[in-house]
N, C-alpha and C positions, 0 to 999 in steps of 0.2 A: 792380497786377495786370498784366502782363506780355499784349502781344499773342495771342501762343501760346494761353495760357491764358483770354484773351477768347477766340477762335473756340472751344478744347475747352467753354467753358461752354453758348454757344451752341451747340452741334452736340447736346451732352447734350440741356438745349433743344427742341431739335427733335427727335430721337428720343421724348422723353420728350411732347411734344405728338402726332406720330404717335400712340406708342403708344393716345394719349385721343383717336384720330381727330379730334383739332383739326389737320385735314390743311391747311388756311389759313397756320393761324399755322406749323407746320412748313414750309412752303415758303418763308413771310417768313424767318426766321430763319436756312436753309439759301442761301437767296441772299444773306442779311447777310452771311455768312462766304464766299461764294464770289465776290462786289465787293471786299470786304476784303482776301482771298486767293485768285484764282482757280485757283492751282496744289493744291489742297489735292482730292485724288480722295477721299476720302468722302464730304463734302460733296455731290458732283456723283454720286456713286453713288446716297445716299440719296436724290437729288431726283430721280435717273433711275427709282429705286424706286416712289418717290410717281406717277408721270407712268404709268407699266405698269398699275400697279395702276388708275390711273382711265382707263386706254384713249388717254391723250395720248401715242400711238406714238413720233410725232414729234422731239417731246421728251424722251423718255426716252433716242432711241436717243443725239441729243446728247450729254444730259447723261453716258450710259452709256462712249461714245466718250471725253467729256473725260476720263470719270473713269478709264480704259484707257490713254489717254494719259500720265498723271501716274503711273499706279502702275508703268508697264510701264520708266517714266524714273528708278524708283526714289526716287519722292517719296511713299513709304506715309507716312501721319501717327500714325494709333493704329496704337500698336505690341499692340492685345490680342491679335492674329490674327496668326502669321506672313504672312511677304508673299507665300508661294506661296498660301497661303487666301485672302487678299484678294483677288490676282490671278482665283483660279479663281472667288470669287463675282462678280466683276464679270467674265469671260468667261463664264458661266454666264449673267448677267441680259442680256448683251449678246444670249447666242443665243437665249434669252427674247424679247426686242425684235424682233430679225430674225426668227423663228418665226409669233410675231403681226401683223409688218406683211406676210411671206408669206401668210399665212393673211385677208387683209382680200379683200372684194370687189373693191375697185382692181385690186392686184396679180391676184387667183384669174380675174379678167374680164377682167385687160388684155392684156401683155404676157410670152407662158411663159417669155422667156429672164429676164426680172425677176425670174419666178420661181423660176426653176432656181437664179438667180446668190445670190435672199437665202437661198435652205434650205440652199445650199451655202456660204456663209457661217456661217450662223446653225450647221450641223452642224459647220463648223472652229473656232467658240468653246466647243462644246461638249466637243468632242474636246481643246482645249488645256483647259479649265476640269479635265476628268478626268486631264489628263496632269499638271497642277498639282498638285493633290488627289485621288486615285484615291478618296475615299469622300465625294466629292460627288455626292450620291445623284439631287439633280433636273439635274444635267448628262447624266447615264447616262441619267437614264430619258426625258429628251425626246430625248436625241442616238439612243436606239433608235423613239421614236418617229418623229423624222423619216427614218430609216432603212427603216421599212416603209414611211414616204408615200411616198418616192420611188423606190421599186422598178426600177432598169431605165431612170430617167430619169438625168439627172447624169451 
């Protein structure tokens, strides 16, 4: 069995553990493959996934960045999704990430220019995620959401 084909096992794997919210064992397995091969953006997509979904901001926005880095470098690995799809869901989870660390008490209590700088961010991933994929339906509908929050600001 062939390298390549060790991490695709793995990655299934972990998907296939997510799905059974064995959300542990899917993170062990998703970093097996990304020590293994850190250039590989799914991998770091899916675990940027894992990380939002449980509130670990932090690390999602990481892992979401690497995994932007790699694909943007034209290192897509699964070929099931063209690379403009790929691209737009990880721009998409990216403005996801910055959305939610705008939206935290820290940021909402600290510093406005913090927060001008992540909604304006977070709205230019979303705007590429739709120029990518025009019928990436949760890029539209948060890139209009942050659109009314910031009214007049930005």
């Amino acid at each position: 069995m062939s390298e390549q084909q060790d991490h695709g096992d793995l990655f299934l794997e972990a998907l296939e553990a997510h799905r059974k919210a064995d959300i542990d064992r899917a993170i062990d397995l998703l970093r097996k493959v990304i020590r293994s091969d850190p250039r590989l953006p799914e991998p770091h997509l899916q675990l940027g996934r894992i990380h939002l979904d449980a509130g670990r901001l932090e690390d999602a926005e990481h892992e979401t960045r690497e995994a932007l880095k790699w694909l943007e470098g034209g290192g897509q690995w699964v070929d099931d999704l063209p690379e403009e799809v790929m691209q737009s869901v990880a721009h998409g989870q990216m403005g996801e990430v910055l959305r939610q660390i705008a939206e935290s008490d820290e940021v909402i209590f600290g510093d406005p220019g913090r927060f001008q700088k992540l909604l304006k961010e977070a709205r230019s991933h979303f705007d590429k995620a739709r120029q990518l994929d025009p019928t990436n339906e949760h890029a539209e509908m948060f890139s209009i959401h942050l659109k009314g929050e910031s009214k007049g600001e930005a």
